[in-house]
C-alpha positions in Angstrom: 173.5 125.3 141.8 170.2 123.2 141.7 170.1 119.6 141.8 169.0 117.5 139.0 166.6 114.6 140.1 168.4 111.2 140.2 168.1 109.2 136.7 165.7 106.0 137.6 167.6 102.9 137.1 166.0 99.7 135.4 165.0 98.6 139.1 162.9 101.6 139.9 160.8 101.9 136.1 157.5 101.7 136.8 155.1 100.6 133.6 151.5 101.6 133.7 149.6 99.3 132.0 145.8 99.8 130.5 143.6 96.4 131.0 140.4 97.6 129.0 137.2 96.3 130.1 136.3 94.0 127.6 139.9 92.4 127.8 139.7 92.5 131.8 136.6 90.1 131.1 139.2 87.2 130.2 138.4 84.6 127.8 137.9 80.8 129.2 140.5 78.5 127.0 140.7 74.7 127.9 142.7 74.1 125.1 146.3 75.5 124.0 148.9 74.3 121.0 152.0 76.1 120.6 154.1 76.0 117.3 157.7 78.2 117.0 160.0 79.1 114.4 163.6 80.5 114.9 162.5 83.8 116.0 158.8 83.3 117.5 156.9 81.6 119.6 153.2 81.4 119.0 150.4 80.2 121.3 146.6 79.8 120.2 144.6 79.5 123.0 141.3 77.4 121.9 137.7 76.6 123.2 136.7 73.0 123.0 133.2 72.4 123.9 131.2 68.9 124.0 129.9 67.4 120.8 130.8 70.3 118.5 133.4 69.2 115.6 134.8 72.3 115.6 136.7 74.8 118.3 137.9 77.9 118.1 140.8 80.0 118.6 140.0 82.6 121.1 143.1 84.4 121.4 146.7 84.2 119.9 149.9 85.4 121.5 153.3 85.7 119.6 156.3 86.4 121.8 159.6 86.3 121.1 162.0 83.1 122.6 163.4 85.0 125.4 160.2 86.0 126.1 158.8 81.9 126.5 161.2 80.9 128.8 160.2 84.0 130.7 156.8 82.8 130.8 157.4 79.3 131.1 159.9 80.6 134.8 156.4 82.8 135.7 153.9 80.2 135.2 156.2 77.4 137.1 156.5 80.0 140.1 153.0 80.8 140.3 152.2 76.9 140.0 154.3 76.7 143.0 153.1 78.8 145.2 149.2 77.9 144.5 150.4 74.2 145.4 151.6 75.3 148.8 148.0 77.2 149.2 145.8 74.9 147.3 147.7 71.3 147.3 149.2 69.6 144.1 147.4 69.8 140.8 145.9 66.5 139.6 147.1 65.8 135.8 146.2 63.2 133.7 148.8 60.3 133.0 147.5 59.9 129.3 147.5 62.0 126.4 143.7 63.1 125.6 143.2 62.4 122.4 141.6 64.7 120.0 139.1 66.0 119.8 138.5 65.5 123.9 136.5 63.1 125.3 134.0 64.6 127.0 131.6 63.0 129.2 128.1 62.9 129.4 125.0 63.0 127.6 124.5 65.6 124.5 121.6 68.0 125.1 119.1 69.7 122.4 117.8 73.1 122.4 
């Protein structure tokens, strides 16, 4: 009588994931504002630049609740671990207001 392979277990599913090259790129955000409902969580992540009136949303994510405080235990173990490598990240102690203050002079083209 032949053996049937073993049945993987939730521990041993492997997931292959595609990263396409135009997504592998990234997109710079300095900028994010989350809002939520009873069933959703959605976060825009925005670019602010200097002097312009007007930013934009360069991506928008909408997970579920579970899946925020799954993110929210991620991000607060990976800021962990780069402060043991790195040091402590500096944070402002004030709110910036909006839009941000950025510094310097404004150039022409």
């Amino acid at each position: 009588m032949a053996q049937q392979p073993p049945v993987p277990g939730p521990e041993e599913q492997q997931i292959n994931i595609e990263l396409s090259e135009d997504v592998a790129e990234g997109e710079y955000a300095n900028l994010a504002m989350i809002a939520h409902s009873s069933s959703e969580f959605v976060i825009d992540f925005i670019r602010l630049m200097p002097g312009l009136p007007k930013a934009k949303v360069k991506a928008r994510v909408v997970i579920t609740p579970e899946h925020a405080k799954r993110l929210l235990a991620a991000l607060q173990d990976n800021l962990d671990r780069y402060e043991r490598s790195f040091g402590p990240v500096k944070t402002q102690t004030e709110m910036t207001s909006f839009p941000m203050n950025f510094s310097g002079t404004m150039g022409e083209a």
